[in-house]
mmCIF file of the N, C-alpha and C atoms, coordinates in Angstrom:
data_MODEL
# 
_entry.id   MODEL 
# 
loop_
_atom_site.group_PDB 
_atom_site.id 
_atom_site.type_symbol 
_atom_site.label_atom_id 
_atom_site.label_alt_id 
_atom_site.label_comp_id 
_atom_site.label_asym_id 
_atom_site.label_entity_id 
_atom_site.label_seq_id 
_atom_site.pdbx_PDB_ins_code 
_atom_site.Cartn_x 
_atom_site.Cartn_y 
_atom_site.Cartn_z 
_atom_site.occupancy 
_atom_site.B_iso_or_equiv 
_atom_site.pdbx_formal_charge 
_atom_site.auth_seq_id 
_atom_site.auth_comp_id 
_atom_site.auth_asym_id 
_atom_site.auth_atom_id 
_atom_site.pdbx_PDB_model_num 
ATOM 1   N N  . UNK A 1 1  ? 29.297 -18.826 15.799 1.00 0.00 ? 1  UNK A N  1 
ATOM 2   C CA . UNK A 1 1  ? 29.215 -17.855 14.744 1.00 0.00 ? 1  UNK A CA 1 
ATOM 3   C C  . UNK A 1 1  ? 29.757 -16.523 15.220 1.00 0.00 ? 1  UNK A C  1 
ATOM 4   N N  . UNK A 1 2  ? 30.303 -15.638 14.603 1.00 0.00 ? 2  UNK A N  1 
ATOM 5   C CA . UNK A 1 2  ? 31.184 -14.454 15.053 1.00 0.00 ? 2  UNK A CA 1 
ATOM 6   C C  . UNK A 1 2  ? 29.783 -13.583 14.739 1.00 0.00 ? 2  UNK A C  1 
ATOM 7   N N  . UNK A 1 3  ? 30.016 -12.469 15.632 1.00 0.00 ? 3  UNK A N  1 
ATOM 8   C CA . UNK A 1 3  ? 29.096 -11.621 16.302 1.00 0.00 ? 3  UNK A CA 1 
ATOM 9   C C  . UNK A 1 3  ? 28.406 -10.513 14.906 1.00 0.00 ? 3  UNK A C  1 
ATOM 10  N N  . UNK A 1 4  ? 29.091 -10.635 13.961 1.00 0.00 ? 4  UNK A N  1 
ATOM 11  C CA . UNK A 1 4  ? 29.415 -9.820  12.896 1.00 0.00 ? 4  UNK A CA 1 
ATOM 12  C C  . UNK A 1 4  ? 28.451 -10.172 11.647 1.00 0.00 ? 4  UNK A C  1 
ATOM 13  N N  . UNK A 1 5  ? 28.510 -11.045 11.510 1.00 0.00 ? 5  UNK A N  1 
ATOM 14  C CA . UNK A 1 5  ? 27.650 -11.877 10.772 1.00 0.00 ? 5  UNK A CA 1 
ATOM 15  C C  . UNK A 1 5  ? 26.172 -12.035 10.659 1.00 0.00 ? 5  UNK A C  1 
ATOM 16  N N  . UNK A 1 6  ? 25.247 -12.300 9.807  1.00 0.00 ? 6  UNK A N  1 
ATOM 17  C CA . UNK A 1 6  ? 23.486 -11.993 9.694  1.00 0.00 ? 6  UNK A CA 1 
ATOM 18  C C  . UNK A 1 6  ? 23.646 -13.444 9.531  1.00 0.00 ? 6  UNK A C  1 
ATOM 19  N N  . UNK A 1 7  ? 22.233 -13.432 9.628  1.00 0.00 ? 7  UNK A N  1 
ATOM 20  C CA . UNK A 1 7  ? 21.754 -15.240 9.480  1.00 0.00 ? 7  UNK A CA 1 
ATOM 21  C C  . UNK A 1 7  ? 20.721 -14.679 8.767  1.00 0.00 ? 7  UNK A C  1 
ATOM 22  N N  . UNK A 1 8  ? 19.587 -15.614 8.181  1.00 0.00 ? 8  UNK A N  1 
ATOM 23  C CA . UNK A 1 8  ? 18.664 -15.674 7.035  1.00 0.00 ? 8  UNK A CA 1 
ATOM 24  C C  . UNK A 1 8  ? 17.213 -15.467 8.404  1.00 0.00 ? 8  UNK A C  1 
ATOM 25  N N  . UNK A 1 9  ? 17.672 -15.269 8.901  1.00 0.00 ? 9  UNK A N  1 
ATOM 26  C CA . UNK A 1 9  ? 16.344 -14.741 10.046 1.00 0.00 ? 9  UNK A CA 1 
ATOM 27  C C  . UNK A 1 9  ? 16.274 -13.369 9.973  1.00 0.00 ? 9  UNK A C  1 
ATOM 28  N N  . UNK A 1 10 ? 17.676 -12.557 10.469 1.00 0.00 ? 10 UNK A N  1 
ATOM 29  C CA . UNK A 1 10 ? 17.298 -11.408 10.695 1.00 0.00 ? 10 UNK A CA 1 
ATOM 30  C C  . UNK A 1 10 ? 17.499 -10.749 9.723  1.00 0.00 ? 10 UNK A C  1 
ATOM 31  N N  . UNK A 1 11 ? 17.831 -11.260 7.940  1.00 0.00 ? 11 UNK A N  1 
ATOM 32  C CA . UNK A 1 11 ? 17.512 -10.245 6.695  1.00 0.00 ? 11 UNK A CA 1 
ATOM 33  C C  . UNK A 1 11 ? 16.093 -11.110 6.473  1.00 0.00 ? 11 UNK A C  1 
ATOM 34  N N  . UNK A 1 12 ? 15.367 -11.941 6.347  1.00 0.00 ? 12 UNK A N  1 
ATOM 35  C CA . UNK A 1 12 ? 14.009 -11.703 6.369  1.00 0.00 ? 12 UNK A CA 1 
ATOM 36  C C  . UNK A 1 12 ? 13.065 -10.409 7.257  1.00 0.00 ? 12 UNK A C  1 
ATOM 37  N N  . UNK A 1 13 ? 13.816 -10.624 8.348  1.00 0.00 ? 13 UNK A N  1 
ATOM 38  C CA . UNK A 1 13 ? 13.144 -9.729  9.321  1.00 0.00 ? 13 UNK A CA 1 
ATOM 39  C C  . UNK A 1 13 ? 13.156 -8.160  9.002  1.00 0.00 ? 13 UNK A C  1 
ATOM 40  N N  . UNK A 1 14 ? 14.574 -7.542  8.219  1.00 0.00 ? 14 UNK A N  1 
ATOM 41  C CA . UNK A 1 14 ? 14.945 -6.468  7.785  1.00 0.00 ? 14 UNK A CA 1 
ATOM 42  C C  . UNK A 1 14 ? 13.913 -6.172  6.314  1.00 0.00 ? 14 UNK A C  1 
ATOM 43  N N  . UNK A 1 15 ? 14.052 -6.845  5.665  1.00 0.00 ? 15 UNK A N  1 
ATOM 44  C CA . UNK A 1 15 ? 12.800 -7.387  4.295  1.00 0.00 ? 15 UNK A CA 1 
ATOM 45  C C  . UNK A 1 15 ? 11.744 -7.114  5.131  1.00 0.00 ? 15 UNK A C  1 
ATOM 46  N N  . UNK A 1 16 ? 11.002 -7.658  5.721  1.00 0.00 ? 16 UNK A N  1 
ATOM 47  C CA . UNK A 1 16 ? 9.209  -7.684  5.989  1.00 0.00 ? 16 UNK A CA 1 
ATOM 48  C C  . UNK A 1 16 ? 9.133  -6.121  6.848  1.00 0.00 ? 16 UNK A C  1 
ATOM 49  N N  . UNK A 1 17 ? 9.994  -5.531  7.788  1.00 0.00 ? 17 UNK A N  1 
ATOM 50  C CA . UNK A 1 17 ? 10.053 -4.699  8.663  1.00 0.00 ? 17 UNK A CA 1 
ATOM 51  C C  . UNK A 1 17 ? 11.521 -4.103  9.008  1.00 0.00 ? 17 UNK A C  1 
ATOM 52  N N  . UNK A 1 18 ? 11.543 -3.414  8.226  1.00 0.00 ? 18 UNK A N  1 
ATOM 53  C CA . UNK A 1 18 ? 12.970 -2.647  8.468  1.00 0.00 ? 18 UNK A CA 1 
ATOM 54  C C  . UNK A 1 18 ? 13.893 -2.359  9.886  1.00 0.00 ? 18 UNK A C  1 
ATOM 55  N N  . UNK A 1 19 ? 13.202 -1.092  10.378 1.00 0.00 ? 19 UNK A N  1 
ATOM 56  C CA . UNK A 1 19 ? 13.410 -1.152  11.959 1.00 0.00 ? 19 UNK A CA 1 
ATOM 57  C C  . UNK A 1 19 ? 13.571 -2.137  12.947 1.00 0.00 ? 19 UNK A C  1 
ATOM 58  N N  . UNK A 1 20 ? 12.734 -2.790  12.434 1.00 0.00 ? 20 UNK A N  1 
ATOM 59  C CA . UNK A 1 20 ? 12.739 -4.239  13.892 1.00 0.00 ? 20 UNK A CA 1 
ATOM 60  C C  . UNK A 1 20 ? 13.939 -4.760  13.442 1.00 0.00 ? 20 UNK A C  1 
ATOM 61  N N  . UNK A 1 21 ? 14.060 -5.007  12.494 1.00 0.00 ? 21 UNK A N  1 
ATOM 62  C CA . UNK A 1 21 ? 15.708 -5.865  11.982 1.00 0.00 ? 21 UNK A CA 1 
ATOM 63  C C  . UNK A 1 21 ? 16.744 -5.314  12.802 1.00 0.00 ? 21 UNK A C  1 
ATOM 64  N N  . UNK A 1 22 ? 16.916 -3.748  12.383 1.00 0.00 ? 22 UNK A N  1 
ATOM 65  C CA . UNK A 1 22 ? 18.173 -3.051  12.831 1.00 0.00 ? 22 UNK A CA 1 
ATOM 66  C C  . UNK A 1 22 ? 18.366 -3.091  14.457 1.00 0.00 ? 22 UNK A C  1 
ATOM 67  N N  . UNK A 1 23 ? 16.392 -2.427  14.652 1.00 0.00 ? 23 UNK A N  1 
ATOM 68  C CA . UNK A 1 23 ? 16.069 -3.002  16.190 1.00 0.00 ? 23 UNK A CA 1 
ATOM 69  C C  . UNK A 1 23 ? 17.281 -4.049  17.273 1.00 0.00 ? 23 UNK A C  1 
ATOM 70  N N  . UNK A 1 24 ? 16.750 -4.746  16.857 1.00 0.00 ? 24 UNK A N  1 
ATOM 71  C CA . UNK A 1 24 ? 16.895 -6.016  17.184 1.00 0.00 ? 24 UNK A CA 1 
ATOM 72  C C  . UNK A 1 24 ? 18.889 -6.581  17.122 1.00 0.00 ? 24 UNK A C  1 
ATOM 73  N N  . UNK A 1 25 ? 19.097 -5.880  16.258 1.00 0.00 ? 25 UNK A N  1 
ATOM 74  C CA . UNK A 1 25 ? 20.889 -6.172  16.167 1.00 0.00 ? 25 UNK A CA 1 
ATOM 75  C C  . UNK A 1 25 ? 21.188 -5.075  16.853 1.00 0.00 ? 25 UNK A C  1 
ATOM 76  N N  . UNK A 1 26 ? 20.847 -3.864  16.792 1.00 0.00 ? 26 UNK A N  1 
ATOM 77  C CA . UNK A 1 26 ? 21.625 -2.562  17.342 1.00 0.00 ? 26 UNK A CA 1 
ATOM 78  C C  . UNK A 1 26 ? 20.832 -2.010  18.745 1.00 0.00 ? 26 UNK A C  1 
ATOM 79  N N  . UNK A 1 27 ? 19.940 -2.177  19.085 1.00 0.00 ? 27 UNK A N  1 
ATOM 80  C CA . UNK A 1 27 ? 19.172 -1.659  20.252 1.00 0.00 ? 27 UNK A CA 1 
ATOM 81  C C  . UNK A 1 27 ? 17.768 0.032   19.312 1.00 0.00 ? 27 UNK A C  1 
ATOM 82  N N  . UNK A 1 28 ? 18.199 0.702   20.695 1.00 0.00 ? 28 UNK A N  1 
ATOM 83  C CA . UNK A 1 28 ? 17.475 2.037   20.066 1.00 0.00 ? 28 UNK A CA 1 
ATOM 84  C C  . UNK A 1 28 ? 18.739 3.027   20.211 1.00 0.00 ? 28 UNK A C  1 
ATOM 85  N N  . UNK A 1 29 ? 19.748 2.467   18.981 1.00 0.00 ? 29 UNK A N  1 
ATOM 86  C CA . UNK A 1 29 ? 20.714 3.814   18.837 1.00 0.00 ? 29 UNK A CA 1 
ATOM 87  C C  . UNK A 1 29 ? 20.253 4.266   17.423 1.00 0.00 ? 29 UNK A C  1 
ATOM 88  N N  . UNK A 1 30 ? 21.321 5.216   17.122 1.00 0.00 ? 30 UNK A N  1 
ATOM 89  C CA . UNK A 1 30 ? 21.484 5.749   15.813 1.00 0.00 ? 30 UNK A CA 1 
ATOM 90  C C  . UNK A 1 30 ? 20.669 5.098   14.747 1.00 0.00 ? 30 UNK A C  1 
ATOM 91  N N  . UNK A 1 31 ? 21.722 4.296   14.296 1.00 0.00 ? 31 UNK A N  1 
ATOM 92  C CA . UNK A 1 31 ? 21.211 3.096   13.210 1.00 0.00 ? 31 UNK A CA 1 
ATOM 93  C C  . UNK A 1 31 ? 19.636 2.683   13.202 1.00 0.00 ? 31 UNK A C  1 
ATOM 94  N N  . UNK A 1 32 ? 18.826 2.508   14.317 1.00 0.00 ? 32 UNK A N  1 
ATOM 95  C CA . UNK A 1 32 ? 17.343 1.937   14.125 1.00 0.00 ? 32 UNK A CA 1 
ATOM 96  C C  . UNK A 1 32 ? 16.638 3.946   13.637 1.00 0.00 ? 32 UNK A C  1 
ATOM 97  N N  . UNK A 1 33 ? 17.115 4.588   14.211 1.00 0.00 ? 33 UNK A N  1 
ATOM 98  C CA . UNK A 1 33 ? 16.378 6.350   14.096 1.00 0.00 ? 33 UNK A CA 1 
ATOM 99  C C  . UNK A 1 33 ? 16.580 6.261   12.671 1.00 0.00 ? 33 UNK A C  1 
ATOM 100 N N  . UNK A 1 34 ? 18.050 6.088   12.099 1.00 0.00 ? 34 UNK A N  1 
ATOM 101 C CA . UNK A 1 34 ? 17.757 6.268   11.104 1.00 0.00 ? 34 UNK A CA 1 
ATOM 102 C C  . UNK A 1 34 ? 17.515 5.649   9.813  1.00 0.00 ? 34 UNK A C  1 
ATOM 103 N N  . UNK A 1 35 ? 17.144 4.431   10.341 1.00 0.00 ? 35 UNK A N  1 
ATOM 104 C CA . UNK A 1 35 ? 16.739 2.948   9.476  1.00 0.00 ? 35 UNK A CA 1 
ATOM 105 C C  . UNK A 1 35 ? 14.949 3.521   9.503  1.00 0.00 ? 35 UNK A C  1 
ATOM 106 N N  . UNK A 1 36 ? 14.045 3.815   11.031 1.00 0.00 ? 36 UNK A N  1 
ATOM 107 C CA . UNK A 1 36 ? 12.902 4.108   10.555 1.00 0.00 ? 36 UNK A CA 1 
ATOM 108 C C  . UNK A 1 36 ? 12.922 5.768   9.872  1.00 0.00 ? 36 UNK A C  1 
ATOM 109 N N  . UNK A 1 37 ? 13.196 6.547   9.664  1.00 0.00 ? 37 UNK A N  1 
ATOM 110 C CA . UNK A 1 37 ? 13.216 7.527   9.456  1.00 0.00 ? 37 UNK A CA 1 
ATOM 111 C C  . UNK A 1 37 ? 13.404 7.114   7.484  1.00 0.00 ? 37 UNK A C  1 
ATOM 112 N N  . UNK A 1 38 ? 14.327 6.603   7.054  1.00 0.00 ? 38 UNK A N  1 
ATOM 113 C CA . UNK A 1 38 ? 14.397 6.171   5.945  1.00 0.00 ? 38 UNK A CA 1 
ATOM 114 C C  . UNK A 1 38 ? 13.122 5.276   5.701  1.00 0.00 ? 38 UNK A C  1 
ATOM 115 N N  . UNK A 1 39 ? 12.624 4.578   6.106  1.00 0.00 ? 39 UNK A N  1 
ATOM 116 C CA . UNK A 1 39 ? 11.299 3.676   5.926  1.00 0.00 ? 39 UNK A CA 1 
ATOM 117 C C  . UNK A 1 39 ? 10.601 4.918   5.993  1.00 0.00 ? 39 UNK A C  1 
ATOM 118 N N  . UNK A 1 40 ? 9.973  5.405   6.611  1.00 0.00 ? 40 UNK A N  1 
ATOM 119 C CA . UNK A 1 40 ? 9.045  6.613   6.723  1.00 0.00 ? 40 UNK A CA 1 
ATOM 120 C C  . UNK A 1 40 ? 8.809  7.272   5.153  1.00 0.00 ? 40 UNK A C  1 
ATOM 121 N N  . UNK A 1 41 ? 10.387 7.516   4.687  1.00 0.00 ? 41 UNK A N  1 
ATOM 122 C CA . UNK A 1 41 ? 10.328 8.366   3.014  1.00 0.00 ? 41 UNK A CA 1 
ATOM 123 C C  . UNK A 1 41 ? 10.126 7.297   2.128  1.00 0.00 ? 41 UNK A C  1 
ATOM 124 N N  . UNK A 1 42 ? 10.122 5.963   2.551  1.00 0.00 ? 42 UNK A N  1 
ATOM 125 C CA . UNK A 1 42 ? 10.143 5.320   1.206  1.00 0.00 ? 42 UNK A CA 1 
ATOM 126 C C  . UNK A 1 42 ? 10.606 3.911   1.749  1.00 0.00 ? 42 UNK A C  1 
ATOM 127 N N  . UNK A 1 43 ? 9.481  2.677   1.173  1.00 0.00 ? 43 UNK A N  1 
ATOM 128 C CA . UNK A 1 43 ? 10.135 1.662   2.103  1.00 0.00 ? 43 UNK A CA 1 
ATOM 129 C C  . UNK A 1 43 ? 10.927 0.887   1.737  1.00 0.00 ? 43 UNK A C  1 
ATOM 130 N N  . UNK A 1 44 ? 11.722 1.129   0.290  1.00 0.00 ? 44 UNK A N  1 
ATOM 131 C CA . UNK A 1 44 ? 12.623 0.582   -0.167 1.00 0.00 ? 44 UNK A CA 1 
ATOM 132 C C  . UNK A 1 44 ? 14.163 0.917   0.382  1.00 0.00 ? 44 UNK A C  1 
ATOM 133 N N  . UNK A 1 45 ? 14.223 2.432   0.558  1.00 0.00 ? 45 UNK A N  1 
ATOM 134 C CA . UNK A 1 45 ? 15.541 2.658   0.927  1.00 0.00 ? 45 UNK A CA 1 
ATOM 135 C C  . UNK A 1 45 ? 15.663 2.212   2.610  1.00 0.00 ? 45 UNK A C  1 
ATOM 136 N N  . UNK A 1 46 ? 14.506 1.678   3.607  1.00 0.00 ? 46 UNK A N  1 
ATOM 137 C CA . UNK A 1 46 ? 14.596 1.531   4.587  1.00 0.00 ? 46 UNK A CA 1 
ATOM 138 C C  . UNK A 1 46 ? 15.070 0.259   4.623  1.00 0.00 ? 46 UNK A C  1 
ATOM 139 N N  . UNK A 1 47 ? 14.827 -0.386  3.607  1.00 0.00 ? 47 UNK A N  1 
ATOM 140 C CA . UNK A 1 47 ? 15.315 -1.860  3.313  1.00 0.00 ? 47 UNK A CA 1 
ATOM 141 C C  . UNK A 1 47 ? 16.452 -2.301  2.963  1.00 0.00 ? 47 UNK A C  1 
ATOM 142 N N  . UNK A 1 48 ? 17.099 -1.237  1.876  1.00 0.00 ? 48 UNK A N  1 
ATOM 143 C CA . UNK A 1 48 ? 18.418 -1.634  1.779  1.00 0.00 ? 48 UNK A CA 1 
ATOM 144 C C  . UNK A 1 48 ? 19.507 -0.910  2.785  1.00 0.00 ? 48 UNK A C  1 
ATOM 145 N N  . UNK A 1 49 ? 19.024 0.140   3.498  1.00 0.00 ? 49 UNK A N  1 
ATOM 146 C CA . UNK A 1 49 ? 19.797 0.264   4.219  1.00 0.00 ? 49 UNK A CA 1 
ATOM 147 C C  . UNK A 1 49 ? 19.378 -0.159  5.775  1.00 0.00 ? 49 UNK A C  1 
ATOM 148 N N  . UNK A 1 50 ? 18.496 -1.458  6.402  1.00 0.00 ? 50 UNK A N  1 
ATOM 149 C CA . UNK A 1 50 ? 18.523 -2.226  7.100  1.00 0.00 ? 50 UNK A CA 1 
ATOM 150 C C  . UNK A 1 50 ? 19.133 -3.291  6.699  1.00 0.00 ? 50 UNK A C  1 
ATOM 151 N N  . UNK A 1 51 ? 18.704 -3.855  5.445  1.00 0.00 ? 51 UNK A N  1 
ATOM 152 C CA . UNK A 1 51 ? 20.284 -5.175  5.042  1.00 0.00 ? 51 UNK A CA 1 
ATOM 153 C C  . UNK A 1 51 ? 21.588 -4.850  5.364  1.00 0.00 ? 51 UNK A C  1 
ATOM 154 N N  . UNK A 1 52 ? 22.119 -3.529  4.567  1.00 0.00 ? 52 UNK A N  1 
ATOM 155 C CA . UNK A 1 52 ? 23.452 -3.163  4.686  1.00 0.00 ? 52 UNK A CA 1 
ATOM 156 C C  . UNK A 1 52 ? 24.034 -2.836  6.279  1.00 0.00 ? 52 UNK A C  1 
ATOM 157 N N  . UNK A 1 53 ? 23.021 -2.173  7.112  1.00 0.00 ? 53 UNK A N  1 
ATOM 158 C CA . UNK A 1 53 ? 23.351 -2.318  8.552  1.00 0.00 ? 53 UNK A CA 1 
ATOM 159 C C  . UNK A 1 53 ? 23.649 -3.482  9.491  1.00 0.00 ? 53 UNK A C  1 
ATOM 160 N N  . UNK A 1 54 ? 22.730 -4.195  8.987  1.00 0.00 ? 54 UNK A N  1 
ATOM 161 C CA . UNK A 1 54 ? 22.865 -5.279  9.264  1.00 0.00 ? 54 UNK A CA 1 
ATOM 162 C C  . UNK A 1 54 ? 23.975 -6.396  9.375  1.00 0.00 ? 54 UNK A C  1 
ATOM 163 N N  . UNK A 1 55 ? 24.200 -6.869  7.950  1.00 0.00 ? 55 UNK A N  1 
ATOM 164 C CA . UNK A 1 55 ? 25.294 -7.088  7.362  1.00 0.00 ? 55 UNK A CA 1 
ATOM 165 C C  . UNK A 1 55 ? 26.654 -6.774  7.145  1.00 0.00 ? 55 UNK A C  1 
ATOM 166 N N  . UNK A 1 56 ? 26.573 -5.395  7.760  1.00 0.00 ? 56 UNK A N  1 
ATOM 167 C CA . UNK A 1 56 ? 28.265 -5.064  7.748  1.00 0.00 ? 56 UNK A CA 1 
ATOM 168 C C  . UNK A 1 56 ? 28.425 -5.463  8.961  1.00 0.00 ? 56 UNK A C  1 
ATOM 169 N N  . UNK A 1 57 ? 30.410 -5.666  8.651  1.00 0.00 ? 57 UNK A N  1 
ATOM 170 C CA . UNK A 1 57 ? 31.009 -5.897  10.043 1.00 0.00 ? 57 UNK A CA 1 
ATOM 171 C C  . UNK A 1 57 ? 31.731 -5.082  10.970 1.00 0.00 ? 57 UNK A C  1 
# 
């Protein structure tokens, strides 16, 4: 599978817990600060923008 790509594990994982998703694909850069920081205001936008992090290539 190319490196780029989500599997149905880690957008469940982005769904139940935002951070850990991004966590988990990106380390502790940018993207997880500001994946929880968005969860913090609201846990919807932490969600779609942990899918979309996720998911892009």
């Amino acid at each position: 599978m190319k490196e780029g790509t989500a599997n149905c594990v880690d957008i469940l994982i982005a769904i139940i817990l935002p951070p850990l998703g991004v966590f988990l694909k990106f380390g502790c850069k940018v993207e997880f600060w500001l994946c929880l920081l968005l969860t913090f205001l609201g846990y919807l936008p932490g969600i779609i923008y942990a899918i979309y992090a996720i998911t892009k290539e």
